[in-house]
N, C-alpha and C positions, 0 to 999 in steps of 0.2 A: 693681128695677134700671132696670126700661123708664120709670118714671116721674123716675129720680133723672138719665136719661140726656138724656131731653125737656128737664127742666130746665137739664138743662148744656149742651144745644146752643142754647137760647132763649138765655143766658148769652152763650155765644162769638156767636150772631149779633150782640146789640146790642156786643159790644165788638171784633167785625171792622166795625162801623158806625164804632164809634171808632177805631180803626185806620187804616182808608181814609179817612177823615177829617182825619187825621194827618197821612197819609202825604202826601196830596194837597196839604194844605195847606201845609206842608212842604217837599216840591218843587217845588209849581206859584209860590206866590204867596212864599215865604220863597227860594226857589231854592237849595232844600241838596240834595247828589249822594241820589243812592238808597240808597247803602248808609247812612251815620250816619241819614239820616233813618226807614228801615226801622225800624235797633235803636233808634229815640226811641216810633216810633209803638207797637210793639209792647210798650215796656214803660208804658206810660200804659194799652195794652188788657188789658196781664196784671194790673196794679194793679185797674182797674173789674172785673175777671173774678171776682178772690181777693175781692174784697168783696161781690159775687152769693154765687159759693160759700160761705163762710163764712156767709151768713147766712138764704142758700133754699134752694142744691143741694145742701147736706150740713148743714143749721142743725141736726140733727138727733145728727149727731154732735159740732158744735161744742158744742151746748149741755151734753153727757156727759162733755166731755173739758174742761180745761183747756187753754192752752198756749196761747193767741193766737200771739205771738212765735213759740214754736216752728212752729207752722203758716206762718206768713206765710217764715220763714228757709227753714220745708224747701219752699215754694210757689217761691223765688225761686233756689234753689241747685236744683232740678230744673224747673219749669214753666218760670220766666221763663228761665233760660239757656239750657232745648233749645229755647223755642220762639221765642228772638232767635236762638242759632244756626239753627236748621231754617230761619228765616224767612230768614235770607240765605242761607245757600247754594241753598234752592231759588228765591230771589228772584234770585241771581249767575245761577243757573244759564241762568233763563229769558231775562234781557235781556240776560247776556253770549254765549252758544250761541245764541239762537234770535231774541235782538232784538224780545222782549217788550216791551211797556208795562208800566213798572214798577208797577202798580194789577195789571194780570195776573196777571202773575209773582207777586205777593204772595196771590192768589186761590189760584192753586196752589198757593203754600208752605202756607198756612193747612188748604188741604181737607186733603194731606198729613199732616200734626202736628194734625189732632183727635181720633181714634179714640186717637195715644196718649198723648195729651193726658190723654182723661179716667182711661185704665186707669191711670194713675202717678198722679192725684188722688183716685182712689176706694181703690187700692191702700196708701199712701203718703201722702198730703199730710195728707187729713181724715180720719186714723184715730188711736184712740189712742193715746197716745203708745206703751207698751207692746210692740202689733200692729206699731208703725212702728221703733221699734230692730228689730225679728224682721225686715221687709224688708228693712232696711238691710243687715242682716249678709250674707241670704239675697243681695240683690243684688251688693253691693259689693265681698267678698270674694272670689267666684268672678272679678273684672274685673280687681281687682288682681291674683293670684294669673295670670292669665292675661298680664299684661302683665310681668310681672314675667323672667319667661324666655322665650328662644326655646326654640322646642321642636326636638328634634333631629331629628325627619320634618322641619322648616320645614328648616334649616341644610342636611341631605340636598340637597335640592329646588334651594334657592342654589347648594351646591358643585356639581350635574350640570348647570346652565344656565350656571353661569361657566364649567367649563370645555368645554362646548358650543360657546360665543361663544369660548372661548379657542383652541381646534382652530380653529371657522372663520375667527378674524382670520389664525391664522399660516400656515396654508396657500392661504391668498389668493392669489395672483399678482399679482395690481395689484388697485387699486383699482378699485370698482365706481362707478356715475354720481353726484356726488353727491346729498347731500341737499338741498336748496335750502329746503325748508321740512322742519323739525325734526319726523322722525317716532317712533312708538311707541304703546306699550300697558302696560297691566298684564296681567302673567299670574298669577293663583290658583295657589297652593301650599299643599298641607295647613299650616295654621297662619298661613298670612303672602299676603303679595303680593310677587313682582318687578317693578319699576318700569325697562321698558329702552326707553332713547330714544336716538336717530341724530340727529346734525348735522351740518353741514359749513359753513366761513365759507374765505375765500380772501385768504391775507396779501400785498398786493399791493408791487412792490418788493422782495422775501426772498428768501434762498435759505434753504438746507434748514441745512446748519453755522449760518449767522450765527442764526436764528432758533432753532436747539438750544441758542447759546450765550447766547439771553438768555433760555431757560426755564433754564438751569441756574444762571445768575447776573445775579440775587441768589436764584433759586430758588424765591421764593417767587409764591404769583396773582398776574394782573394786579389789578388793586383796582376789587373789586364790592363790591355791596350786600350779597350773603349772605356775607360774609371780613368778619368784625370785627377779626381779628388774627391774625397769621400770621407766621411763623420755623422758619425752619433748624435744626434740632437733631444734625443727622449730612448728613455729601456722603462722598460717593467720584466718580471721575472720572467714571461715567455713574448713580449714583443718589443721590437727595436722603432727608432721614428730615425730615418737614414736620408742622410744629403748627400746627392752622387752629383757630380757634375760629369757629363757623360758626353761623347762624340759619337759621331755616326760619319762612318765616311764612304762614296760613294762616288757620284759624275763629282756631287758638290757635301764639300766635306759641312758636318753642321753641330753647334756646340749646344747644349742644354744645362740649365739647372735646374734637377728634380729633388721630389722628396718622394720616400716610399713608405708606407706603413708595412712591418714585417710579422708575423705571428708565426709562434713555432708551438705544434701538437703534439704530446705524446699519449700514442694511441695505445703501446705496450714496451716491454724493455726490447722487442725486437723491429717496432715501427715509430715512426714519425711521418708528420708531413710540417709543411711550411708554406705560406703564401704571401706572396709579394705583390701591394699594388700603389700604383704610382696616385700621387695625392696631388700632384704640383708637373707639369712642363711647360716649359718655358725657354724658349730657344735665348741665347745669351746673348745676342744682339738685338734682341725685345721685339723682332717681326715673328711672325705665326705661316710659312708655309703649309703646312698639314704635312708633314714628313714623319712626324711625331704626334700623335694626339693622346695616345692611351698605352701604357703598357703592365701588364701582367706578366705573374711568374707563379708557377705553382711545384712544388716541390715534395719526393716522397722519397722517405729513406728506409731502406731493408735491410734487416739482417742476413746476410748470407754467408755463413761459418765465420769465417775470421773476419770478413771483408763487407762493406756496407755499400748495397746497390742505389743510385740517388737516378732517379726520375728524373725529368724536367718536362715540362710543357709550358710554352710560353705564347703569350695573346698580345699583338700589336694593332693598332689601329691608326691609320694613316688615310690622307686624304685616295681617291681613286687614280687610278693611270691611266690616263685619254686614250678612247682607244686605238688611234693609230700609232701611238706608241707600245703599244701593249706587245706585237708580236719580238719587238726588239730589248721591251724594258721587262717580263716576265722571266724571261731567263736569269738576268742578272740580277734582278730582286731573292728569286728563289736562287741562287749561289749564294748573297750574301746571308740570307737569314738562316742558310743551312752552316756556313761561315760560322755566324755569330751563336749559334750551339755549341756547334764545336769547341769553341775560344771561350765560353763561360764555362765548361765542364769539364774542360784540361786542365783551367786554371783553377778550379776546386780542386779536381783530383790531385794535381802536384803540389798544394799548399799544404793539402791536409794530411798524404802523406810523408810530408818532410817538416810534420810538426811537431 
């Protein structure tokens, strides 16, 4: 093993030589952003890599086993795709959070993704074929089977934070200072993660009615980027029954059709609130990763002189991030979800004042 290990880090150093070589190359003198140029250099290095392997660090099994092809497929559907994903997001991570040089940032991604780099080529890639369906089963099945339902300790966990948040939006008194810059966390829940973020944007010109009556009509969002389609399917005089078809985009971009039941309060001519909860998701290729299980939106609008201050606090529920992805996927979960406040309260505030 200590000798087949030697080998595959001699391997990965000359094809991180290629890599930064790439990469460099790429950005500095071709001038293309970091990210496409990353996933370019890194699959020119996983190519030179599978062909070392294949014929020094494991020639020994290549030669026992038949299956080029199959080796090379099962090389590129695990090696190359964890380790262009790993490579950006720990590459995102460093130059977007820390303001790395993107040559850095790509050091770290790499030292990161080698230790499991080799155990899933030794385990898996360059074994025979036989060994490698027995992985496959042993792996895959317990992942699927895990994404496939929420588990009811997860669901538990969801309904005693929602209605947590739900006691303290309603015995509030007034609002508290806002948000100015969109805050939050993930909190850990046996089986899953809650994703809960605070905003606030200031509708300047509105009052509290005129601005209730153009969430209510036509009902549907102002029109972002994550709303690819969206309708009314049911009103009553203060709740809407709304079909979003919604995206989420990230390592792996993913489409949903939801439905939301809406309800809008008037607590005085100088308050409202409103809540939003999703009744229906359903990722639109009809599989259930847990990327998506539960989403909330709670909503409160203030009078302030001319201008109407609008709250947000929103609750996600998604399966858990394993934790040794956790130090590299934390960061860019919390960018996106700070992201996705931002871009739903811009897109109110410019709708509504340009109505």
């Amino acid at each position: 093993m200590s000798r087949r290990l030697s080998r595959f880090l001699t391997v990965g150093v000359m094809g991180f030589a290629l890599q930064l070589g790439a990469l460099a190359l790429l950005t500095t003198a071709v001038g293309w952003p970091y990210a496409p140029a990353t996933a370019v250099a890194v699959a020119l290095a996983a190519l030179h890599n599978f062909w070392w392997h294949e014929r020094w660090t494991w020639g020994d099994r290549a030669a026992a086993a038949p299956g080029l092809a199959g080796r090379l497929a099962r090389y590129h559907v695990t090696i190359g795709a964890t380790s262009i994903g790993g490579n950006l997001i720990v590459t995102a991570w460093g130059v977007e959070l820390f303001g790395w040089n993107p040559i850095l940032a790509n050091v770290a991604a790499v030292a990161v993704s080698s230790l499991a780099t080799f155990l899933v080529s030794d385990r898996w890639v360059f074994v025979r074929l036989a060994t490698a369906g027995a992985v496959v089963i042993g792996v895959l099945s317990p992942m699927e089977a895990a994404s496939a339902d929420v588990k009811p300790e997860t669901v538990a966990a969801w309904n005693e934070h929602v209605s947590a948040t739900e006691g303290r939006l309603r015995t509030a008194a007034e609002a508290g200072p806002p948000a100015r810059e969109p805050q939050g966390d993930v909190i850990d829940v046996p089986g899953g993660a809650i994703h809960h973020w605070r905003g606030s944007t200031l509708i300047r010109g509105a009052t509290v009615d005129r601005l209730l009556h153009s969430l209510l009509y036509p009902g549907t969002p102002p029109p972002q980027q994550d709303v690819l389609e969206a309708r009314v399917i049911g009103r009553s005089a203060d709740s809407l029954h709304v079909y979003l078809k919604l995206v989420r985009r990230t390592i792996v971009t993913v489409t949903y059709d939801t439905e939301h039941e809406m309800r809008f309060q008037r607590h005085s001519g100088r308050l409202a609130t409103s809540q939003s909860v999703a009744t229906k998701i359903v990722e639109a290729d009809g599989r259930d990763r847990g990327f998506l299980w539960r989403l909330n939106s709670y909503w409160r609008y203030v009078q302030a002189g001319d201008s109407v201050r609008v709250d947000l606090e929103s609750l996600s529920l998604s399966r858990h991030v394993p934790g040794l992805l956790r130090p590299a996927a934390r960061p860019l979960i919390h960018r996106i979800g700070r992201e996705s406040v931002i871009r739903t309260l811009e897109a109110l505030r410019q709708h509504l004042e340009t109505t």
